[in-house]
N, C-alpha and C positions, 0 to 999 in steps of 0.2 A: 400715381396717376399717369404719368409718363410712361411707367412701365405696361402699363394696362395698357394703352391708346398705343404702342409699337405690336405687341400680341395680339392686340385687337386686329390692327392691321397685318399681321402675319398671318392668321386664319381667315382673313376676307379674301386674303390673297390667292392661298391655298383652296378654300371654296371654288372661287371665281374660275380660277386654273381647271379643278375641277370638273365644274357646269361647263366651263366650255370646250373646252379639250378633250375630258376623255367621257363624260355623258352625253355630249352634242345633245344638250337640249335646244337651243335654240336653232336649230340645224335647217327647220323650218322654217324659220321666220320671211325669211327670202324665197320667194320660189318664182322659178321662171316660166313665162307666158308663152301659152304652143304661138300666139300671133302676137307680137310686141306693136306691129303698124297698125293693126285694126284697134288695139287699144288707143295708142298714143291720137290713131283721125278721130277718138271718139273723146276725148279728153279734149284735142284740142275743139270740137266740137262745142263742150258743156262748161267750161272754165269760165269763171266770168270773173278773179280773183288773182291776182300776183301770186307766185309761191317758187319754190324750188320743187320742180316733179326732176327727177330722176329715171327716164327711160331708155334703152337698156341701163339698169343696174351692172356696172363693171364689174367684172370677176377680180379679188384683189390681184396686184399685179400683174393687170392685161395696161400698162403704160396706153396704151392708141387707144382702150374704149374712156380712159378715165380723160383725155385730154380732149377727144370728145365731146364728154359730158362737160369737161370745163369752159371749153370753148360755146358751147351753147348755154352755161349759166347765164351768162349776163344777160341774154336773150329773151329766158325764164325771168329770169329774176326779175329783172332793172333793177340795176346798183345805185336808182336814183330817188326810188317808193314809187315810181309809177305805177300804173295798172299795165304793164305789159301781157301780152299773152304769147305762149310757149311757140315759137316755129323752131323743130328742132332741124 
């Protein structure tokens, strides 16, 4: 059993590695907005719900857009259940 659940996990790995490294499938999944402001005035616009939106989506290691986004979490957010709404 043990042996089975490390091989198992050897070939999830492998897969995993796979799909996303060298077939970029999910390569799509993210894609970026010719106008990221017209969207975000139009979001803040229709939101009537607390959430975490994320706009712009940081490039990984671009350090200044991810601090950013983190800096205006709590904003989005409230870290407190409030109904806040997004001013980024």
């Amino acid at each position: 059993m043990i042996i089975g659940t490390i091989l198992c996990g050897v070939v999830l790995l492998l897969w995993q590695s796979a799909v996303h490294e060298l077939l970029r499938i999910y390569d799509d999944a993210f894609v970026k907005l010719k106008d990221p402001a017209a969207v975000e005035a139009v979001l803040k616009e229709n939101l009537t719900v607390s959430g975490m939106f994320v706009i712009p989506h940081p490039e990984p290691g671009d350090t200044d857009a991810e601090a950013r986004v983190m800096d205006n979490c709590g904003a989005c957010c409230g870290s407190d259940g409030d109904d806040a709404t997004p001013d980024a």
